[in-house]
C-alpha positions, 0 to 999 in steps of 0.5 A: 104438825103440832109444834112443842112450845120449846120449838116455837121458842126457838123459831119465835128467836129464829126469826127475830133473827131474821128481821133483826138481819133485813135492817141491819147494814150489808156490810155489818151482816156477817158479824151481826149474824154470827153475834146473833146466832151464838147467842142461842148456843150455850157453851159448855164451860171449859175446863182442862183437868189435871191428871195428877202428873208433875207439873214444872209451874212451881219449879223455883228456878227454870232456865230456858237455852235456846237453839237456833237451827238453819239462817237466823239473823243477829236481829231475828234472835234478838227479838226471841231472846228478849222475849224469854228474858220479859218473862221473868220480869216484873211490870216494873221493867217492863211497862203493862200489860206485860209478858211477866203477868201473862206468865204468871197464869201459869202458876196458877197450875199448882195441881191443887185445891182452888183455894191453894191456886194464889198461895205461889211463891216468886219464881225465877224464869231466864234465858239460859245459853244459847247454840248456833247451829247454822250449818243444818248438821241434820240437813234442812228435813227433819223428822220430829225425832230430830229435834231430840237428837238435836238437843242431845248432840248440844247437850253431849257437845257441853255447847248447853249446860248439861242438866246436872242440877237435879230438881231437888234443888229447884233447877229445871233446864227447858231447851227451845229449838227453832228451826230457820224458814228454809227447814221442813219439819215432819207435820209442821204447817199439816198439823202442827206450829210447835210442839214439846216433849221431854227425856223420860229417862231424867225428868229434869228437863223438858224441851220443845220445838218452833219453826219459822213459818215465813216461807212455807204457812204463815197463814196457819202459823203466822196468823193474824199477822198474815190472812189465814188460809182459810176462814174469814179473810180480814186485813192481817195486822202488822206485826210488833217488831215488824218479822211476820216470822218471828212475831209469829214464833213469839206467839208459838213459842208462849204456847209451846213453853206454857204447855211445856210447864203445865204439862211436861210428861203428858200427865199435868192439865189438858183436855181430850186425847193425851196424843193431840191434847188440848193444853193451857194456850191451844184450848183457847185458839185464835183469841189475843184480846177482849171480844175475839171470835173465828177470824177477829183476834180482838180489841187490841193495843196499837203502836202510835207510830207504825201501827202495829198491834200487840198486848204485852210489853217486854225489856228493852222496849219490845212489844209482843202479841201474846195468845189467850191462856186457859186460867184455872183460877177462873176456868175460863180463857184469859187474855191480856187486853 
């Protein structure tokens, strides 16, 4: 059979491969192979379009109030609080990399022509009241409708400022609910870590819900600080504040608010599927830091003395690992290190 000169390009390639493979150490096969081959595949470039809806990136002010469902200890709610806090903070209080600069991509979503994308203002982003709810008033399953009523008894109970500034005044409210280890969720570890949603009756204000994956799938939602369930099986890192739980809800909990002000009302930036879109932090998965591929989450920063990894600095001398983002000033997956 005669064979085209573009197929014996690609065969020549093949078996270059091949031998390239045969001197290579056993060990370091897999990763050699798999650099190897990708190299052949040219990736369509990413890009997340935006569909003209209002976007909460350029809102001057944006309070985010937090709920806690279920157990979470004082130390446990320290840690995500901190968290919210080093986003409104320059490197100046923070140390660099910092949580404040990973952020600021965000604001780079300004539904607007590229040469408008760098023209944003300084915006105020804070931690707002916060609501214990450690009685589970909803019992420990919950359907993902529950997370909505869950704010609303909060926001009927006056426990969290109700959202009586309008976003004519620049004020925006987030509301985060977190639901303990010992909670089910509908869909969550099936299909989902977090999710975000808003009231469409008053576009003031958005919420979004995390859970703690401790107990029921850290390998999907806690990953790289535990093996994943499926994939390649590499040591799990340890995590910065040393909460496989927690660290892991820092890492939902930026996606989850990234896709929360890039696309409040599911007409902002995703791609694909408005119902399972592919937003500014889930277009980029698995990727923490520079060279990350399936199963490797990068070159990262490691703490001298307990060996944690991480790529961002926070207050009080917080170190967090914080996931890739979509930039749209560079159409392309940016990470901090």
């Amino acid at each position: 059979m005669a064979v085209l000169g573009s197929e014996k390009i690609v065969i020549h390639l093949l078996l270059m491969c091949i031998v390239a493979l045969s001197t290579v150490d056993a060990a370091a096969r897999p990763l050699f192979h798999w650099r190897k081959l990708s190299a052949l595949v040219k990736e369509e470039p990413l890009v997340l379009k935006y569909h003209h809806g209002p976007l909460l990136t350029t809102t001057p002010t944006l309070n985010l109030h937090l709920i806690w469902y279920g157990n979470f200890t004082s130390a446990q709610r320290a840690i995500v609080a901190d968290f919210v806090q080093s986003l409104g903070l320059g490197n100046g209080k923070q140390g660099s990399p910092s949580v404040s600069a990973w952020w600021k991509t965000t604001e780079a979503y300004r539904g607007s022509a590229p040469s408008q994308l760098n023209q944003a203002q300084p915006l105020t982003r804070r931690l707002g009241k916060q609501k214990l709810d450690e009685a589970y008033s909803l019992g420990k399953s919950l359907k993902r409708t529950d997370i909505a009523v869950l704010l609303k008894n909060a926001i009927q109970s006056r426990a969290l400022r109700p959202p009586e500034q309008k976003k004519s005044n620049g004020v925006v409210e987030l509301y985060l609910v977190l639901t303990s280890d010992d909670v089910l969720v509908e869909n969550f570890c099936s299909s989902s870590c977090g999710f975000h949603g808003s009231d469409t009756a008053d576009i003031e204000y958005a919420y979004a819900w995390v859970g703690n994956s401790a107990t029921q799938c850290p390998g999907q939602c806690a990953w790289p600080f535990h093996q994943p369930i499926y994939g390649p099986q590499n040591p799990p890192l340890l995590p910065p504040n040393g909460d496989v739980g927690i660290d892991g809800m820092i890492i939902n909990i930026a996606a989850t608010i990234a896709g929360t002000v890039t696309n409040p009302f599911k007409s902002g930036y995703f791609q694909g599927d408005v119902a399972a879109p592919l937003e500014a932090v889930s277009a980029c998965p698995g990727m923490y830091g520079s060279g990350a591929y399936p199963g490797y989450a990068g070159q990262l920063l490691v703490d001298e003395t307990t060996g944690a990894s991480y790529n961002a600095h926070g207050v009080n001398g917080r170190t967090f690992l914080l996931p890739a983002m979509w930039d749209p000033t560079s159409r392309s997956c940016k990470t901090l290190v």
